[in-house]
mmCIF file of the N, C-alpha and C atoms, coordinates in Angstrom:
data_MODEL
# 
_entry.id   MODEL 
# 
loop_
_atom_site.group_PDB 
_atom_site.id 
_atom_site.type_symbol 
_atom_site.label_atom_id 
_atom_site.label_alt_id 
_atom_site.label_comp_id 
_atom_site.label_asym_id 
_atom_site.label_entity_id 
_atom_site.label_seq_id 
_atom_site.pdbx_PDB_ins_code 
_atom_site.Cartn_x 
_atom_site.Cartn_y 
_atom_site.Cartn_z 
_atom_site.occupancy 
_atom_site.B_iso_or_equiv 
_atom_site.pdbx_formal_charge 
_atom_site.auth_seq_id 
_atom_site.auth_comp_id 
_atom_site.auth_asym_id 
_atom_site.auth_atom_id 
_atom_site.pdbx_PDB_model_num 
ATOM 1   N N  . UNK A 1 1  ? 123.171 103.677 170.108 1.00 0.00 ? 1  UNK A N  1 
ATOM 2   C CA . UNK A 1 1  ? 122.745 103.003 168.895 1.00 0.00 ? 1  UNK A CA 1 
ATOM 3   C C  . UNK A 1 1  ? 122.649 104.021 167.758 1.00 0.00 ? 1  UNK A C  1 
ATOM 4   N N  . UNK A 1 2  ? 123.354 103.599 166.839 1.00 0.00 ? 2  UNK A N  1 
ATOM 5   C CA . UNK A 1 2  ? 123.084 104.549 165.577 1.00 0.00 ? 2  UNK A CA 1 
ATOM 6   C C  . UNK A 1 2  ? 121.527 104.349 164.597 1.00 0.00 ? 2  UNK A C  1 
ATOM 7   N N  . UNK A 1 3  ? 121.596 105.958 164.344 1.00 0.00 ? 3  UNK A N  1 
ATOM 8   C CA . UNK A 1 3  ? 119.961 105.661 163.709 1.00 0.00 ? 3  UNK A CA 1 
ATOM 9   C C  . UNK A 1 3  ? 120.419 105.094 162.307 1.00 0.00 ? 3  UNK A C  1 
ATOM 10  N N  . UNK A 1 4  ? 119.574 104.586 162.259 1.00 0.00 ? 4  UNK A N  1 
ATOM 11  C CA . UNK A 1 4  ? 119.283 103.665 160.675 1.00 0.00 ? 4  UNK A CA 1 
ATOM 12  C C  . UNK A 1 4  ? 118.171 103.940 159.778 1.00 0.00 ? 4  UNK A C  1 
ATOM 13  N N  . UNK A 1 5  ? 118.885 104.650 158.746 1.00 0.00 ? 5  UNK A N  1 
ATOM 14  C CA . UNK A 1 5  ? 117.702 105.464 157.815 1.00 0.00 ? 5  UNK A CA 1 
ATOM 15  C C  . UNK A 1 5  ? 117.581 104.679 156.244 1.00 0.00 ? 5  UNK A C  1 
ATOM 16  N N  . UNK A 1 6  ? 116.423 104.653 155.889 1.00 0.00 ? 6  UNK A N  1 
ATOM 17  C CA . UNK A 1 6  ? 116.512 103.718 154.948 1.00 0.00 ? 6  UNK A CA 1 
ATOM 18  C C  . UNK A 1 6  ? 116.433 104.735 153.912 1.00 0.00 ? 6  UNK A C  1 
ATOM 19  N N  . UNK A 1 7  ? 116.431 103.719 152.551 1.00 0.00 ? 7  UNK A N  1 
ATOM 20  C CA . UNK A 1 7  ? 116.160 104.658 151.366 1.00 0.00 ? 7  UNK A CA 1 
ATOM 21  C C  . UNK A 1 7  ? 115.500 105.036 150.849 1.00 0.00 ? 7  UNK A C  1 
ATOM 22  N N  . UNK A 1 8  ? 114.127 104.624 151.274 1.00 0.00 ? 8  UNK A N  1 
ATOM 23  C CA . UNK A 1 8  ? 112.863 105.365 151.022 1.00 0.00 ? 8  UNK A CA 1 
ATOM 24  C C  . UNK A 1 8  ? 112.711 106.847 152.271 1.00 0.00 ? 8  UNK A C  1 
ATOM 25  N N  . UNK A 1 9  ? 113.113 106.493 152.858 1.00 0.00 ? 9  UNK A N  1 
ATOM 26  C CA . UNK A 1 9  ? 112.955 108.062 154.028 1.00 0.00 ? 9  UNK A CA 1 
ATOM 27  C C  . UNK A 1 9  ? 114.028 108.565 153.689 1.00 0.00 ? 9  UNK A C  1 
ATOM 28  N N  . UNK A 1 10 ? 115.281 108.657 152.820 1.00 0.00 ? 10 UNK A N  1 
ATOM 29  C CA . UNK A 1 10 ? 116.466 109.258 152.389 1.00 0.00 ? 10 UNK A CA 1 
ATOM 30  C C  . UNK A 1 10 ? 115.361 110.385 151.002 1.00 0.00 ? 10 UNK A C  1 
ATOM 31  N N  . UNK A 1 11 ? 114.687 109.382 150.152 1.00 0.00 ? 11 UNK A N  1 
ATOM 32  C CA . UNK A 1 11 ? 114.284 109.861 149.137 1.00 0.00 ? 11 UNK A CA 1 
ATOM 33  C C  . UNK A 1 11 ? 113.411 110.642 149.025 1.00 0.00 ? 11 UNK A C  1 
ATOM 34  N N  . UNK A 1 12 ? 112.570 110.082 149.867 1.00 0.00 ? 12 UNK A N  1 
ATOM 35  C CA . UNK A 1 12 ? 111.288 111.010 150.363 1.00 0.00 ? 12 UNK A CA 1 
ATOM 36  C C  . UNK A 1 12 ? 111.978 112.389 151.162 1.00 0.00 ? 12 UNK A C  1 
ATOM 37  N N  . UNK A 1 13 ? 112.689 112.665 151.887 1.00 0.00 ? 13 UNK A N  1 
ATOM 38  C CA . UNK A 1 13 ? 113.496 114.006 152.477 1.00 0.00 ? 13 UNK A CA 1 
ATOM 39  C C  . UNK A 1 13 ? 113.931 114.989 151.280 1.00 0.00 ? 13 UNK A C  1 
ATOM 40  N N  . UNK A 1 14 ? 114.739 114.030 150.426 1.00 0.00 ? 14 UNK A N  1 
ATOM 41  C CA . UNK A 1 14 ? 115.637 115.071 149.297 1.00 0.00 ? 14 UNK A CA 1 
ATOM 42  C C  . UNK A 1 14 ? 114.658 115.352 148.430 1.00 0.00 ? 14 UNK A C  1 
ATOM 43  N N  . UNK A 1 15 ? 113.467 115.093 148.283 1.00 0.00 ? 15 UNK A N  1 
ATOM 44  C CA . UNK A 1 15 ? 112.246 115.283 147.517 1.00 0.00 ? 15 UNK A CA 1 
ATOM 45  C C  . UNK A 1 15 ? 111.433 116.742 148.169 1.00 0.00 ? 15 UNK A C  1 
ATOM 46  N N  . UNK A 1 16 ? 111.106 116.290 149.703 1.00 0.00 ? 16 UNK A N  1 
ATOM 47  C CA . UNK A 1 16 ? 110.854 117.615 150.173 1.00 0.00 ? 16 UNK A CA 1 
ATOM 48  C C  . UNK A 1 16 ? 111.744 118.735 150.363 1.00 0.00 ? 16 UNK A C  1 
ATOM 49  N N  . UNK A 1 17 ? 113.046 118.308 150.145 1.00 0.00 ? 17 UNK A N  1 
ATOM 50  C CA . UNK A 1 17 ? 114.186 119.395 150.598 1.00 0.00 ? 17 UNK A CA 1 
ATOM 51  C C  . UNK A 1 17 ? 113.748 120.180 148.986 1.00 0.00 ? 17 UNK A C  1 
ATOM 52  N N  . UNK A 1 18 ? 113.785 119.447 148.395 1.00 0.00 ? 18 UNK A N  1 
ATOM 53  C CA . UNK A 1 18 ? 114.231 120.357 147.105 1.00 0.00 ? 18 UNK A CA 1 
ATOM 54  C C  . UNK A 1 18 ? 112.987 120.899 146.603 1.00 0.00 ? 18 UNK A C  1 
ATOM 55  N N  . UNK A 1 19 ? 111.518 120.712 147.019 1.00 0.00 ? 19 UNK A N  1 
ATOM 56  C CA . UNK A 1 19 ? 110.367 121.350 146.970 1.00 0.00 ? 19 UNK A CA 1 
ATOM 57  C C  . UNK A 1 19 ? 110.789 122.471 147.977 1.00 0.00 ? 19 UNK A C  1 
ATOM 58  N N  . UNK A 1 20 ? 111.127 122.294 148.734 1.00 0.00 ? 20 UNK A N  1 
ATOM 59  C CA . UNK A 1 20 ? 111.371 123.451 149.933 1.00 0.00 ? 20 UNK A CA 1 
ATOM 60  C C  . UNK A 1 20 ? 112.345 124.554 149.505 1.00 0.00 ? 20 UNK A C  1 
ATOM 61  N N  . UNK A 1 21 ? 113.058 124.120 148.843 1.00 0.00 ? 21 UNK A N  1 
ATOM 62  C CA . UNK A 1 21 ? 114.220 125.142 148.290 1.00 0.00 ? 21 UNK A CA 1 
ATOM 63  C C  . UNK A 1 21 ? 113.308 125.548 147.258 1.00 0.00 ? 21 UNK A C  1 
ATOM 64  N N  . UNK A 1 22 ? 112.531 124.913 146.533 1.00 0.00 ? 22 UNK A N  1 
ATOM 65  C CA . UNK A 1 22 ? 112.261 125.876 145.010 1.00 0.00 ? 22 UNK A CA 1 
ATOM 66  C C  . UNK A 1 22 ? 111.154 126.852 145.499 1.00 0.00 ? 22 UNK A C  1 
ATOM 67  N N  . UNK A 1 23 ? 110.369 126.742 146.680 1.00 0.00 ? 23 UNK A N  1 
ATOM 68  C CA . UNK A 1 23 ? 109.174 127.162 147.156 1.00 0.00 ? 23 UNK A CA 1 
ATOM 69  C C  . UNK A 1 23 ? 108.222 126.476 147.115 1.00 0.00 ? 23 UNK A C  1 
ATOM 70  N N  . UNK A 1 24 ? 107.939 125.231 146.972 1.00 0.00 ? 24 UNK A N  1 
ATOM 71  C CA . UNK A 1 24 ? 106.692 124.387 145.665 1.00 0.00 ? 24 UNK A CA 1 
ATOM 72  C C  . UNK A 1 24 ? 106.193 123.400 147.056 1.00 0.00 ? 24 UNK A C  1 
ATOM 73  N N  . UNK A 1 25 ? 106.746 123.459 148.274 1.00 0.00 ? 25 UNK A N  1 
ATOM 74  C CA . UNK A 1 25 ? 106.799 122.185 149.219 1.00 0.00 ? 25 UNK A CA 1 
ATOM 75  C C  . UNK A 1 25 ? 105.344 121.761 149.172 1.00 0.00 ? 25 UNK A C  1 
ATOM 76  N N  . UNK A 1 26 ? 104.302 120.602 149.390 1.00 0.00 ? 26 UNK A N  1 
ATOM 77  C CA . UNK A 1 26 ? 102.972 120.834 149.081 1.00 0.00 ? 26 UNK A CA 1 
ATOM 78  C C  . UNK A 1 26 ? 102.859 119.789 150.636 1.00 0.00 ? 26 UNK A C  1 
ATOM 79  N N  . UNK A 1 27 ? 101.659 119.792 150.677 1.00 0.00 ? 27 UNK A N  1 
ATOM 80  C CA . UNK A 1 27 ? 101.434 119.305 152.267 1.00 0.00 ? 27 UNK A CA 1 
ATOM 81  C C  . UNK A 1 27 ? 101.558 117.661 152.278 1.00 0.00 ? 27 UNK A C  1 
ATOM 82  N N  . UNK A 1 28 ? 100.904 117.215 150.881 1.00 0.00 ? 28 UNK A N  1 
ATOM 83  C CA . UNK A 1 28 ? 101.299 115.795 150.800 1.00 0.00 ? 28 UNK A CA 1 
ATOM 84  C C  . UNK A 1 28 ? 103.015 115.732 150.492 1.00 0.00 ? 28 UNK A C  1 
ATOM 85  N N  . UNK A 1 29 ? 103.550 116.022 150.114 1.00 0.00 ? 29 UNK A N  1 
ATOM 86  C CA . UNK A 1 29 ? 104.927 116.191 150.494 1.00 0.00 ? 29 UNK A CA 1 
ATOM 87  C C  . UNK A 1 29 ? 105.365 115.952 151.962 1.00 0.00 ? 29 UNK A C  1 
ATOM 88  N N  . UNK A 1 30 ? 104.883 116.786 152.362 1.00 0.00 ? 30 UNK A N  1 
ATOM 89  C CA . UNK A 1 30 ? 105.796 117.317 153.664 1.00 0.00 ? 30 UNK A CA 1 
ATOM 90  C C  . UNK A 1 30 ? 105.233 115.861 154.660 1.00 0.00 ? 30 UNK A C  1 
ATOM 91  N N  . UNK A 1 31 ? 103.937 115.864 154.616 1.00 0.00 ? 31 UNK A N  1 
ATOM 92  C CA . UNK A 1 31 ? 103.077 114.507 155.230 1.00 0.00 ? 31 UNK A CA 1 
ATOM 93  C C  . UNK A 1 31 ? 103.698 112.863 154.779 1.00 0.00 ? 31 UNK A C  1 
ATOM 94  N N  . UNK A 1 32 ? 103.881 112.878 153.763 1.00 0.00 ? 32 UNK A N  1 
ATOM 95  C CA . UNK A 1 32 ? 104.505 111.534 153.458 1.00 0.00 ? 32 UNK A CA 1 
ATOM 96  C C  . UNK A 1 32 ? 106.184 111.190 154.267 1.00 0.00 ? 32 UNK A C  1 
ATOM 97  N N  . UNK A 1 33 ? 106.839 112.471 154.578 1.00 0.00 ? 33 UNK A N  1 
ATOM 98  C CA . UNK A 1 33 ? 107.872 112.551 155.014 1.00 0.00 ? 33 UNK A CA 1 
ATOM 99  C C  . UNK A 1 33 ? 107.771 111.987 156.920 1.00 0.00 ? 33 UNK A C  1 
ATOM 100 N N  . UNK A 1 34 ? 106.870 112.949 157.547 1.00 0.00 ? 34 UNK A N  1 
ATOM 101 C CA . UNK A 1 34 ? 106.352 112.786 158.401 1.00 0.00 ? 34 UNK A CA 1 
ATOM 102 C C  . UNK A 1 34 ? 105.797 111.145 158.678 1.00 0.00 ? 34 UNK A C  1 
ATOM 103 N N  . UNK A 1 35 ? 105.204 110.921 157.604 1.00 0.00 ? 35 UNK A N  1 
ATOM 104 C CA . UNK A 1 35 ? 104.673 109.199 158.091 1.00 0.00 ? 35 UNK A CA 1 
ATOM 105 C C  . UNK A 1 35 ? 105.079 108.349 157.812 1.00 0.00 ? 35 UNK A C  1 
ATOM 106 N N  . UNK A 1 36 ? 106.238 108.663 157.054 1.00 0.00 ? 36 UNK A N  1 
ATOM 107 C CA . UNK A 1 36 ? 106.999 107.795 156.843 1.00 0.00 ? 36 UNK A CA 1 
ATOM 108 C C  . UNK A 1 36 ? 108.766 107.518 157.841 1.00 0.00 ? 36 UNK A C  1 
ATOM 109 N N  . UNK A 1 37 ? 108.794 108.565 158.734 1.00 0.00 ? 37 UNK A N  1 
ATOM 110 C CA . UNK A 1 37 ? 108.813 108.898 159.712 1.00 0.00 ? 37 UNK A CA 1 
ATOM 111 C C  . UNK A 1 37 ? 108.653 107.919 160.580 1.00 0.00 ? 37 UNK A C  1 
ATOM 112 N N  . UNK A 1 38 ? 107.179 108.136 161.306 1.00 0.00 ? 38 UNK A N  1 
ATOM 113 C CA . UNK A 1 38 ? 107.005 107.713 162.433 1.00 0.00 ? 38 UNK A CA 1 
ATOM 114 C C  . UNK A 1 38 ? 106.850 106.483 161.931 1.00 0.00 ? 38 UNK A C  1 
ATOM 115 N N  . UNK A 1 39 ? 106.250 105.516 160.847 1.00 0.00 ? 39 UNK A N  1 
ATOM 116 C CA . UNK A 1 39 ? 106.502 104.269 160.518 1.00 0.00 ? 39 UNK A CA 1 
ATOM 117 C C  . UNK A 1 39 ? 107.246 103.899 160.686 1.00 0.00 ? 39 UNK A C  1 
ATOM 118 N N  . UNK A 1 40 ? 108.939 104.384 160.502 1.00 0.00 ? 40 UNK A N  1 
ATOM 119 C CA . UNK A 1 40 ? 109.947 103.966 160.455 1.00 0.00 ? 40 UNK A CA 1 
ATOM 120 C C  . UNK A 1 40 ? 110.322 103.922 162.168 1.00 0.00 ? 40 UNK A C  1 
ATOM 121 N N  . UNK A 1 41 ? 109.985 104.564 162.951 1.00 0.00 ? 41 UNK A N  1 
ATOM 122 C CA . UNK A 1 41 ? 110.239 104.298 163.854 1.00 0.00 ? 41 UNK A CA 1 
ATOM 123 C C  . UNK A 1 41 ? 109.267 103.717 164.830 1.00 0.00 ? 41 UNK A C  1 
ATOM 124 N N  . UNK A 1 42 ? 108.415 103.454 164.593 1.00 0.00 ? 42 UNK A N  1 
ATOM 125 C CA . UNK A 1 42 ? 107.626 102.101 164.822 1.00 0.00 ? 42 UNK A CA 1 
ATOM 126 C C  . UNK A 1 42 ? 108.357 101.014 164.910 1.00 0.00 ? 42 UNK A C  1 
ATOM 127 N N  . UNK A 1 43 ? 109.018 100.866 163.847 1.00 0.00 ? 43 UNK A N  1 
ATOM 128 C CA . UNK A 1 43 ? 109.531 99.418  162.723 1.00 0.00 ? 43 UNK A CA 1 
ATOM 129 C C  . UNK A 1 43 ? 110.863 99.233  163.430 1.00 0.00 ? 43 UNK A C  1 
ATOM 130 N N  . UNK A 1 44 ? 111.628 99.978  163.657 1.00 0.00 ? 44 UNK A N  1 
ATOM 131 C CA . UNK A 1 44 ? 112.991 100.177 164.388 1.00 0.00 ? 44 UNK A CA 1 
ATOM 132 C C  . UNK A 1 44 ? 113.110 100.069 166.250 1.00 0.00 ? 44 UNK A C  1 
ATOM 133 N N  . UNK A 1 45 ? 111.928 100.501 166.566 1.00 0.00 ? 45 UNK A N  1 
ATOM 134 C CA . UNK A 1 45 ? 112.095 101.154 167.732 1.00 0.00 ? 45 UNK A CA 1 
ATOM 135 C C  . UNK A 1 45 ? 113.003 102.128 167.499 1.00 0.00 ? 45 UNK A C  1 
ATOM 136 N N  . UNK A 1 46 ? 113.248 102.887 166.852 1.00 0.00 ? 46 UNK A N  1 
ATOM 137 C CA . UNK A 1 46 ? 114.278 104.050 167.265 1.00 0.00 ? 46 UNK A CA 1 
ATOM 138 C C  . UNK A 1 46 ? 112.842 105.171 167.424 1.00 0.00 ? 46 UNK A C  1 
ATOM 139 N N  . UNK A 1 47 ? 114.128 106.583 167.742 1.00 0.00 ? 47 UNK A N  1 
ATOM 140 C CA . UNK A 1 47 ? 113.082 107.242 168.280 1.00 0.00 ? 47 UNK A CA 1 
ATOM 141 C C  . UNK A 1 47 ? 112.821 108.527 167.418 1.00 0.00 ? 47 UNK A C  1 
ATOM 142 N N  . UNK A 1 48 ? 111.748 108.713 167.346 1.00 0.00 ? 48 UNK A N  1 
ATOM 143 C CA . UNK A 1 48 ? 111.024 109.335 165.956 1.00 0.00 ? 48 UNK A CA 1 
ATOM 144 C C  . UNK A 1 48 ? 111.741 110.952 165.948 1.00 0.00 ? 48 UNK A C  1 
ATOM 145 N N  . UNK A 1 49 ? 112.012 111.154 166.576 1.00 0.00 ? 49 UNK A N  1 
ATOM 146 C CA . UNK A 1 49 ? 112.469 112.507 166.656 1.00 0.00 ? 49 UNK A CA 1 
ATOM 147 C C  . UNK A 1 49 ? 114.529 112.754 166.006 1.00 0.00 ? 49 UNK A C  1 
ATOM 148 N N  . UNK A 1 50 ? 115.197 111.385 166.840 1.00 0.00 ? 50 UNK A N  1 
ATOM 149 C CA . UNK A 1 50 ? 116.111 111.593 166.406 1.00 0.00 ? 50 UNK A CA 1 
ATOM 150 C C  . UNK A 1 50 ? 116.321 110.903 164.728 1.00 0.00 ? 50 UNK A C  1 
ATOM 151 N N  . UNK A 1 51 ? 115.514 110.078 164.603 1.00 0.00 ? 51 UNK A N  1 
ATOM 152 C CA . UNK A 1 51 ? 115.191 109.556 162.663 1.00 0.00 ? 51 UNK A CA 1 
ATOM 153 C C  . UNK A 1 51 ? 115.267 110.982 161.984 1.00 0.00 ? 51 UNK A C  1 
ATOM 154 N N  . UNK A 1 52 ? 114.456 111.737 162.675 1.00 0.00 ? 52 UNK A N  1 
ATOM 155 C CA . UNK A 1 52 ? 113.992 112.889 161.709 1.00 0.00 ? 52 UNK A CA 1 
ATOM 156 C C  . UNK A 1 52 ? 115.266 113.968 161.738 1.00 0.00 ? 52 UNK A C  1 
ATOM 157 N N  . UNK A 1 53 ? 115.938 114.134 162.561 1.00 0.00 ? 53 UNK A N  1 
ATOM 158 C CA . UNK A 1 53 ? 117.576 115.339 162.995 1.00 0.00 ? 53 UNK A CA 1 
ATOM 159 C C  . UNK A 1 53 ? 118.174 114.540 161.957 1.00 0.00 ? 53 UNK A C  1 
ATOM 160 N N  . UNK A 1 54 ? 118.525 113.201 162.165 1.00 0.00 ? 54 UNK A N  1 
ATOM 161 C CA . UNK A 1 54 ? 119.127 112.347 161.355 1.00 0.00 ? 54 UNK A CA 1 
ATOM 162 C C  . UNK A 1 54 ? 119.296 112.592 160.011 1.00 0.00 ? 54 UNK A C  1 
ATOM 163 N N  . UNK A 1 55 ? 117.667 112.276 160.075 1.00 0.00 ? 55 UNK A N  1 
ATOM 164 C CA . UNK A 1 55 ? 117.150 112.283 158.328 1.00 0.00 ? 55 UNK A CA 1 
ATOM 165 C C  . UNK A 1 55 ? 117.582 113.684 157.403 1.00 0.00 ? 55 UNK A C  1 
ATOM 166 N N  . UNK A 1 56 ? 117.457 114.469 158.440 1.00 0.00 ? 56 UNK A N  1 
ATOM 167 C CA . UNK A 1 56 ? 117.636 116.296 157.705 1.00 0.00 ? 56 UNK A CA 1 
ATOM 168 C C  . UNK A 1 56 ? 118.615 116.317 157.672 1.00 0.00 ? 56 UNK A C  1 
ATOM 169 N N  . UNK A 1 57 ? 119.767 115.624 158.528 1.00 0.00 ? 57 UNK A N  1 
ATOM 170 C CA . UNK A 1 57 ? 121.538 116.301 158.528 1.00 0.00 ? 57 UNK A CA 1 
ATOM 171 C C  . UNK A 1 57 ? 121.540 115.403 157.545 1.00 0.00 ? 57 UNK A C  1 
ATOM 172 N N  . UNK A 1 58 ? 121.502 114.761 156.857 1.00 0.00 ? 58 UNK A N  1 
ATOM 173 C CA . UNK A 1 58 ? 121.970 113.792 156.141 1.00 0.00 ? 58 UNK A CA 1 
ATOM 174 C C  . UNK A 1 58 ? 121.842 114.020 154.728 1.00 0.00 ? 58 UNK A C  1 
ATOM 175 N N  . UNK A 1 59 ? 120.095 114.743 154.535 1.00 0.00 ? 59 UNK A N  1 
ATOM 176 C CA . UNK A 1 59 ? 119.839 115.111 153.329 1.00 0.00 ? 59 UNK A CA 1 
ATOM 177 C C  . UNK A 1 59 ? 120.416 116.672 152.904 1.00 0.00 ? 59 UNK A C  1 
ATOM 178 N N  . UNK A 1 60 ? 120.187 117.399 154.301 1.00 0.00 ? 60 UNK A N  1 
ATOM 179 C CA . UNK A 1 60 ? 120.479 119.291 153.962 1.00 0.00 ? 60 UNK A CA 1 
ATOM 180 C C  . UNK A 1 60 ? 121.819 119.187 154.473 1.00 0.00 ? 60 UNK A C  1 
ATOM 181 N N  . UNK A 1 61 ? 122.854 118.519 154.849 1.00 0.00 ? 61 UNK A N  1 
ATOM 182 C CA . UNK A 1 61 ? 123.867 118.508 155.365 1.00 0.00 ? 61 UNK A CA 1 
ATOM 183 C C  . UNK A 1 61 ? 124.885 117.799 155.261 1.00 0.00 ? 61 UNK A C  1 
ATOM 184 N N  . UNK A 1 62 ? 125.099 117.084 154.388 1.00 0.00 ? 62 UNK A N  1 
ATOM 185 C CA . UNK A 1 62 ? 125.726 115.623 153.979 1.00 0.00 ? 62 UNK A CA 1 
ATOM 186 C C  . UNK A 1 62 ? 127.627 115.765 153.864 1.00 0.00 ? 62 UNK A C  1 
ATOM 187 N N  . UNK A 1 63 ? 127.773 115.061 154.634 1.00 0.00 ? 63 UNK A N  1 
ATOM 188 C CA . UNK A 1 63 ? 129.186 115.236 154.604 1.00 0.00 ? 63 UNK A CA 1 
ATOM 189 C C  . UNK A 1 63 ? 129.537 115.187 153.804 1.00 0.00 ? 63 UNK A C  1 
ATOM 190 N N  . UNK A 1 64 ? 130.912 115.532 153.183 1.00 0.00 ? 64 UNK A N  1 
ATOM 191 C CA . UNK A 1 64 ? 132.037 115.787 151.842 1.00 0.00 ? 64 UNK A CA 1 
ATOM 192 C C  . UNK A 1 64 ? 132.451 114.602 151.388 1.00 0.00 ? 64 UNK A C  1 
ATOM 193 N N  . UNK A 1 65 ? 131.713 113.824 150.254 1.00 0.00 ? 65 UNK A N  1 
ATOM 194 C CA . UNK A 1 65 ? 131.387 112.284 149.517 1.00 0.00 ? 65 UNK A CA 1 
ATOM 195 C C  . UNK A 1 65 ? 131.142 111.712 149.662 1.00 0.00 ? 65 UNK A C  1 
ATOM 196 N N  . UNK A 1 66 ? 129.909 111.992 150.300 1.00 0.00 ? 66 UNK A N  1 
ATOM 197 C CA . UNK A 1 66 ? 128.528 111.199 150.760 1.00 0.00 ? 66 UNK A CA 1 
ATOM 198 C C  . UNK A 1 66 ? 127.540 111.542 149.515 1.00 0.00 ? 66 UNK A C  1 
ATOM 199 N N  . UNK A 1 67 ? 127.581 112.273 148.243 1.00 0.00 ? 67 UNK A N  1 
ATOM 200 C CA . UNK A 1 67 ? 126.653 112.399 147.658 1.00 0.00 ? 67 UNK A CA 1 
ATOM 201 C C  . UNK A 1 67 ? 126.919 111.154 146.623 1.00 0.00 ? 67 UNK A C  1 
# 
């Protein structure tokens, strides 16, 4: 089954990615990512760990015209 990432956990990632790159990441940052997270996989049954590999290749890793 493919994971299914929505666009609020897309937005919320590229938000902490790019706090993370400038240095600025703040804990409510990083926490909203996280619970929004495991909400999501609550909501899915998918499994919280691969949402989150998912979520990072997608935002720090995005294939060539996917932006």
């Amino acid at each position: 089954m493919a994971i299914e990432l929505s666009d609020e956990l897309i937005r919320l990632e590229t938000r902490a990615w790019a706090e993370i790159q400038a240095g600025t990441l703040t804990v409510e940052a990083a926490q909203a990512v996280q619970t929004a997270i495991t909400a999501h996989a609550a909501a899915t049954g998918q499994d919280r760990y691969e949402i989150e590999a998912t979520l990072k290749k997608t935002v720090r890793h995005p294939e060539p015209g996917d932006s």
